[in-house]
C-alpha positions in Angstrom: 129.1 164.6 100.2 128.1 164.4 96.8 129.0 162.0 94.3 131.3 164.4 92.6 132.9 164.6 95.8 133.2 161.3 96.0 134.8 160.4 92.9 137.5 163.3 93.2 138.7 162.1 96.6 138.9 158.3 95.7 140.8 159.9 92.4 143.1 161.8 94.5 147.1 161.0 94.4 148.8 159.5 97.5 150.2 162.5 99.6 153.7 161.4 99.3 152.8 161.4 95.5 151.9 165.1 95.6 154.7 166.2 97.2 157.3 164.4 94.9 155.2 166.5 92.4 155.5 169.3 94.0 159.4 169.1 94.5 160.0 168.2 90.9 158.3 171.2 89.9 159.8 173.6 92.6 163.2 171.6 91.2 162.0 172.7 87.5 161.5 176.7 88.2 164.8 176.7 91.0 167.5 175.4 88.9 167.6 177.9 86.3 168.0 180.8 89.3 170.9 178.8 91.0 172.1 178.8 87.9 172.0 182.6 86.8 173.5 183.3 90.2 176.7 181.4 89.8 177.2 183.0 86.2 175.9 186.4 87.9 178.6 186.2 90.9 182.0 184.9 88.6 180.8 187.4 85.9 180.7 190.5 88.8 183.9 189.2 90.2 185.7 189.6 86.9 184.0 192.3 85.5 183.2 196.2 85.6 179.9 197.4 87.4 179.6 199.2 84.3 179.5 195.8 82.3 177.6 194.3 84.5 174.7 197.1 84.3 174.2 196.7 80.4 173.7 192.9 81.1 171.3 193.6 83.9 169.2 196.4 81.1 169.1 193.6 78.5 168.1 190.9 81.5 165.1 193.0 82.5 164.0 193.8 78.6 163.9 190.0 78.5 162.0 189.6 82.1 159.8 192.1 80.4 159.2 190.1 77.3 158.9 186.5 79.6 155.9 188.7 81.5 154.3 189.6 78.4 154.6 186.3 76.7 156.1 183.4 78.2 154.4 184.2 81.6 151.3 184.8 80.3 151.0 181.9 77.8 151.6 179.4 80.0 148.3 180.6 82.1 146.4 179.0 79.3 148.7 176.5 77.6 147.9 173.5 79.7 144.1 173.9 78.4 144.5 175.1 74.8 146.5 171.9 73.9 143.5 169.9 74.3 141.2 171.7 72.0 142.2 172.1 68.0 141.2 176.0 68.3 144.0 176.1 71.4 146.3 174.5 69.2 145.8 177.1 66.3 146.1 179.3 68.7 149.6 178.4 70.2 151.1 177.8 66.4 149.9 181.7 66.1 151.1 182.5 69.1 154.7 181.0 68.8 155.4 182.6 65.5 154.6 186.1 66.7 156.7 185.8 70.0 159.7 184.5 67.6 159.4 187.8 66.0 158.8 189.9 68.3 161.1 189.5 71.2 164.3 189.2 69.3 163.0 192.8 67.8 162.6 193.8 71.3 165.5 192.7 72.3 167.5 194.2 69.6 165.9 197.5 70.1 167.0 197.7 73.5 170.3 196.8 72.1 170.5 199.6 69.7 168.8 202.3 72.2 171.9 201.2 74.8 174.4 201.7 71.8 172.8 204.9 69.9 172.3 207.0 73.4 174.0 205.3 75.7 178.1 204.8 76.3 177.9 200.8 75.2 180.4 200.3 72.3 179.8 198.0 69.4 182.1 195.1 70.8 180.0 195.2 74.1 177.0 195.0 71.7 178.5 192.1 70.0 178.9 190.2 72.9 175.6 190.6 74.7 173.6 189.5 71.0 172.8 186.2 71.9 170.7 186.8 74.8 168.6 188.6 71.3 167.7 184.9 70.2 166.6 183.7 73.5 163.1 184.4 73.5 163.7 182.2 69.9 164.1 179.1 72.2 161.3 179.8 74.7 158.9 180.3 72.3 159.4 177.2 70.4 159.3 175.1 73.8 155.5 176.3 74.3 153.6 173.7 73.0 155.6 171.2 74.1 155.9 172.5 77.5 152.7 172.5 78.1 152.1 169.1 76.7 154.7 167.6 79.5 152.6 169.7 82.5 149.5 168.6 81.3 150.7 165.1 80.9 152.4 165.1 84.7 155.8 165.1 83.4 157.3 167.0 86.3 160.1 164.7 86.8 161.3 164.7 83.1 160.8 168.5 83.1 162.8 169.2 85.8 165.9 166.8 84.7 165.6 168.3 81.5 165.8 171.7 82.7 168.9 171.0 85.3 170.6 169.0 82.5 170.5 172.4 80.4 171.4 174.8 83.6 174.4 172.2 83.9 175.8 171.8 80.4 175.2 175.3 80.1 177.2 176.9 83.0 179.9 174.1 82.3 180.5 175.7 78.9 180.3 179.6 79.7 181.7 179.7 82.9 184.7 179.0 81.4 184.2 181.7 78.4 183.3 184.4 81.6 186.6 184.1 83.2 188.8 184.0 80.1 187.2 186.6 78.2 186.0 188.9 81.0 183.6 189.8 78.8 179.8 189.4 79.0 179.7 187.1 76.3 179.6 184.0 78.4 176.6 185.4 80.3 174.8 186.2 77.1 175.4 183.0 75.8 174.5 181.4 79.3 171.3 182.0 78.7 170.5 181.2 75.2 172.7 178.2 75.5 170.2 176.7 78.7 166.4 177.8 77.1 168.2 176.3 74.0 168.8 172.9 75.1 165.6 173.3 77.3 163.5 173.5 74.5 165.1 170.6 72.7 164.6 168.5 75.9 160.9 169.3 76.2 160.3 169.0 72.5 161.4 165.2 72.3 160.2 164.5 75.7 156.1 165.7 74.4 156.7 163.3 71.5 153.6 160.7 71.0 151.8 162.4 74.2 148.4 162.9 72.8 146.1 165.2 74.7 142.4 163.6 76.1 140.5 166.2 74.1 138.4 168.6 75.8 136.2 171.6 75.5 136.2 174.7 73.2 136.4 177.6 76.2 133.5 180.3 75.5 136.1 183.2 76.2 138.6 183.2 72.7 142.0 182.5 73.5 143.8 185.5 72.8 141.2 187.1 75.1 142.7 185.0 77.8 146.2 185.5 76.7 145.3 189.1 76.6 144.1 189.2 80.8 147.0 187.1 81.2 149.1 189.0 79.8 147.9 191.8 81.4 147.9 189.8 84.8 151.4 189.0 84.8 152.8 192.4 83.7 151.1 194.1 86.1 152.6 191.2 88.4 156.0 192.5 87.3 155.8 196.1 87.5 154.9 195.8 90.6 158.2 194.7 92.2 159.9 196.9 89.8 157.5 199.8 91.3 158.4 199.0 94.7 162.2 199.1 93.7 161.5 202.9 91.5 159.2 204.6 94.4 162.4 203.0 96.3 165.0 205.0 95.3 163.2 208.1 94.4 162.2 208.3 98.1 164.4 206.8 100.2 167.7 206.6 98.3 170.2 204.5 96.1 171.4 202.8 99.7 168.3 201.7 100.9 167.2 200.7 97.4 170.3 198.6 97.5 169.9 197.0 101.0 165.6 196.2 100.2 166.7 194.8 97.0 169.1 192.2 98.7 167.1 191.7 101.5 164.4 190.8 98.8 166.7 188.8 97.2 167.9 186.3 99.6 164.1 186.1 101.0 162.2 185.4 97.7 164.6 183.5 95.6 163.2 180.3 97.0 159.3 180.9 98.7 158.7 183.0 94.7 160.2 179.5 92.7 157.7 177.7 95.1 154.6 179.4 94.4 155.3 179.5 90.6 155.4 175.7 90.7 152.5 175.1 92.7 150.7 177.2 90.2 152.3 175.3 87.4 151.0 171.9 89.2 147.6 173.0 89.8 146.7 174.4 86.3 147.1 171.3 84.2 144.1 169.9 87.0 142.1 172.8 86.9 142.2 174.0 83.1 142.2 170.6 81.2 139.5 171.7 79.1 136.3 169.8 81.1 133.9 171.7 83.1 133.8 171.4 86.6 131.9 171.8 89.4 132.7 174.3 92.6 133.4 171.4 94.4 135.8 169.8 92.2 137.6 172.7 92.2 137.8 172.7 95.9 139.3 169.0 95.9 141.9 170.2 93.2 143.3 173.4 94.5 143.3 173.3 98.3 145.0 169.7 99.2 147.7 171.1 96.8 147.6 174.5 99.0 148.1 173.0 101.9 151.2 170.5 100.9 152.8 174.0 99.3 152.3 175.9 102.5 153.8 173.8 104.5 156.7 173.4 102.6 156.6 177.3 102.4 156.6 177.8 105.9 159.3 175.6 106.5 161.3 177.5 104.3 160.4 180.5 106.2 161.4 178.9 109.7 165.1 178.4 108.2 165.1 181.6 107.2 164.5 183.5 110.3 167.9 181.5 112.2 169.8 181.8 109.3 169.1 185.9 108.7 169.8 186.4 112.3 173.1 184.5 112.8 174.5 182.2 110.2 174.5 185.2 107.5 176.3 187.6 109.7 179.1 185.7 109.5 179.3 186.0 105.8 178.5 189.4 105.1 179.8 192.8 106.2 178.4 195.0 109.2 176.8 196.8 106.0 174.0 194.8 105.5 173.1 194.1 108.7 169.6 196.6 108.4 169.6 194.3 105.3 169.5 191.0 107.3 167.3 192.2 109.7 163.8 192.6 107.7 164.9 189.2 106.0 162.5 187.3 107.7 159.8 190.1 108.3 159.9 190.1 103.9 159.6 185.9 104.2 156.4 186.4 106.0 155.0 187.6 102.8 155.6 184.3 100.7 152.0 182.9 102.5 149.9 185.2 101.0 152.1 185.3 98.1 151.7 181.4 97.5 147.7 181.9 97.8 147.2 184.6 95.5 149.6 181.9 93.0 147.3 178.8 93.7 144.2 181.0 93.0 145.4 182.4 89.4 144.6 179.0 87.7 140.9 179.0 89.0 140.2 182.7 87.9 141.7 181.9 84.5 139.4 178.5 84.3 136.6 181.1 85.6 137.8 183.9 82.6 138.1 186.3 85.9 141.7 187.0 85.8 140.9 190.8 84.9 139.3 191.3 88.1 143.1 189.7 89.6 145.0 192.5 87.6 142.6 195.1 88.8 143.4 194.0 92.3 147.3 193.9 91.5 147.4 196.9 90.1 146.1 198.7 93.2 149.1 196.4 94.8 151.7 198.7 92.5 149.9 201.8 93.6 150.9 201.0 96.8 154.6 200.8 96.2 154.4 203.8 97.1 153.5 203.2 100.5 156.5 201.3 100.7 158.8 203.5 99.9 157.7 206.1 101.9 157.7 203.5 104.8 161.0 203.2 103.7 162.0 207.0 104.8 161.4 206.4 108.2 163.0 202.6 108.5 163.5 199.2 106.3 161.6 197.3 108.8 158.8 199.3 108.3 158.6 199.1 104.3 159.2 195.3 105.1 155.7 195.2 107.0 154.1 197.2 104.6 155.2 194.7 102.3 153.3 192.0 104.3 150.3 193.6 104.4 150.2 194.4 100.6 150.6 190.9 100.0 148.0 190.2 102.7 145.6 192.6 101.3 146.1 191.2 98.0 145.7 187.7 98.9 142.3 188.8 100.4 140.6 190.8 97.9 141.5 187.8 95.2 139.8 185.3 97.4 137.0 187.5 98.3 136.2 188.8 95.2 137.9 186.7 92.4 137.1 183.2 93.9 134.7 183.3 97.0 131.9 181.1 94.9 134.3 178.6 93.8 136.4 177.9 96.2 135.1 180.2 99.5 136.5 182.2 101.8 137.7 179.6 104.3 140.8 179.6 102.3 142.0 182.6 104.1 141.9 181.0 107.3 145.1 179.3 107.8 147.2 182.1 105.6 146.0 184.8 107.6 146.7 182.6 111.4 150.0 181.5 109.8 151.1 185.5 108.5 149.4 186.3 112.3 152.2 183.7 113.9 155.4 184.0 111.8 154.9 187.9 112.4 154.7 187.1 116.5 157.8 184.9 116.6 159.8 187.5 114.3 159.1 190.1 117.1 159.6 187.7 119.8 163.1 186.8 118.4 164.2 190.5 117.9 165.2 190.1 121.7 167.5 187.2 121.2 169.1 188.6 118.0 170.0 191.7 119.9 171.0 189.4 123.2 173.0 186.5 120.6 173.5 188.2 117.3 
């Protein structure tokens, strides 16, 4: 062991230290989603589908926006604030997101009004979701300044303390107004507060400074921009090829099936990602090694708290959410856990994005991810013959994925012996689905 080596793994935190990390962060990126379900589910109840679709058209012109900004920004955030050229770069960078995705966002407005059936009070009601990407962009630097500092506690608070005093206030506005003005202003109203949090909260945190990178940053924030909308369009791909293939009912039952099998194992791997950049791209060079002693203790922690998740999954698709839901969704239910399975390759393709954007290689991830939206289309032909079958597919995308990014992307760095335990764990989880087909048939 060299003394490199050495020093990392006397500098390393305390396990249970890691994992309270770990949680705070998973806490910080959960919230918010628990959130825009409760609003989502009260404002469907008392609403048209109708209604309902013009707030889900704006929410995905500002899930498009998030990918090509906020997404991508925060890939390098945690390293520009320690270098006087990163922070020129963020100033630069907030200004032209505060201008740009309100205009976005009011296009998509006016194209819904001008050619579509939404009237002006409709309009009216959904305009605050315009000045949301406002809010987000002024929490950047300060955001970044709270990861990098380890702030994950604070963060997290901060962001349940606006998903609470948020949903308190607009709840109430969605059931008396039936209208989706308190959805619009749900929103705005949380990445409002959020920001203020984070802003007072990165007060007085000064930055160790660090190295100038020898790639510009707006050519990183270009790759990961690029990176991340790519990341996007591909589970929007899988949901197009979906219903041009297979039809608007088995778009609707993959969708949910994705739904209630991502919502947690996706928050998970964003986090971890978010707790391994501020190690990895804190502006000093490292060594292969280092790198090794950064990313994979926290890869392990996270994939064990993944498969755990994944374990509760596959008792509660099979019998606890049967009793809920109608005989409907029960092809729905079934590919659950099958589409679980692909949070472990999912979470390693997450933990590896930092190192390729310390290593400037996050082009040759994109490259890889857009051959993943190619094969959407695999999916959805799979999805002619059965759901379960698009649901394997799916696992083997994300498999395949996972692979070429550590064989290609990070093999020097961190090596190929990463794979190992993913691989053995997608290998199990997919045995004890098909051993428990049997007792759902026998007990469900």
């Amino acid at each position: 062991m060299t003394q490199a080596d050495t020093q990392e793994e006397v500098q390393r935190p305390p396990a249970r230290s890691a994992f309270a990390t770990l949680a705070w962060a998973f806490l910080e990126r959960i919230v918010p989603r628990i959130g825009s379900a409760a609003i989502m589910l009260i404002f469907a109840a008392v609403t048209s589908p109708t209604i309902v679709g013009y707030y889900s058209a704006m929410t995905l012109a500002y899930l498009a926006m998030q990918a090509l900004f906020d997404s991508a920004v925060r890939q390098i955030a945690v390293g520009a604030v320690h270098t006087p050229g990163g922070v020129a770069f963020l100033r630069r960078y907030i200004k032209t997101y505060a201008l740009t995705g309100p205009a976005v966002m009011f296009g998509a407005l006016a194209i819904m009004c001008a050619f579509g059936s939404m009237t002006l009070r409709i309009a009216l009601e959904l305009s605050p979701m315009v000045l949301a990407p406002v809010a987000v962009a002024s929490a950047t630097r300060a955001l970044a300044t709270a990861q990098a500092a380890n702030l994950w506690r604070r963060i997290s608070l901060t962001q349940a303390v606006a998903v609470i005093a948020s949903c308190t206030v607009t709840i109430p506005v969605v059931i008396v107004t039936e209208s989706p003005l308190g959805s619009a202003l749900q929103l705005l109203m949380s990445e409002t507060i959020f920001a203020l949090g984070v802003r007072r909260m990165a007060r007085g945190h000064q930055m160790e400074p660090g190295e100038e990178p020898l790639v510009s940053y707006f050519h990183q924030f270009r790759a990961a921009s690029a990176y991340t909308l790519v990341s996007w369009a591909q589970n929007q791909a899988d949901r197009l090829f979906l219903g041009l293939f297979a039809g608007s009912a088995t778009l609707g039952s993959y969708s949910f099936a994705g739904s209630l099998s991502h919502q947690v194992t996706d928050s998970l791997g964003v986090a971890t990602a978010n707790v391994l950049r501020p190690k990895v791209i804190d502006g000093k060079t490292k060594s292969d090694a280092e790198l090794r002693h950064l990313v994979m203790p926290t890869l392990r922690r996270a994939m064990v708290m993944t498969v755990a998740v994944i374990l509760v999954t596959f008792p509660a698709a099979y019998w606890v959410a049967p009793l809920v839901f109608k005989d409907d969704w029960d092809s729905a239910l079934q590919i659950v856990p099958v589409l679980s399975i692909s949070a472990v390759p999912a979470l390693v393709s997450w933990c590896l994005s930092p190192v390729l954007v310390y290593q400037a290689r996050l082009r040759l991830a994109t490259a890889i991810k857009v051959c993943g939206t190619i094969m959407s289309v695999g999916v959805a032909v799979a999805a002619t013959y059965s759901l379960e079958l698009a649901a394997w597919v799916v696992v083997a995308r994300e498999t395949i994925i996972m692979c070429a990014i550590a064989l290609i992307g990070t093999r020097r760095s961190i090596g190929a012996r990463v794979l190992v335990t993913p691989v053995l764990l997608v290998v199990v989880l997919s045995g004890l689905f098909l051993l428990g087909k049997p007792l759902y048939a026998l007990f469900g």
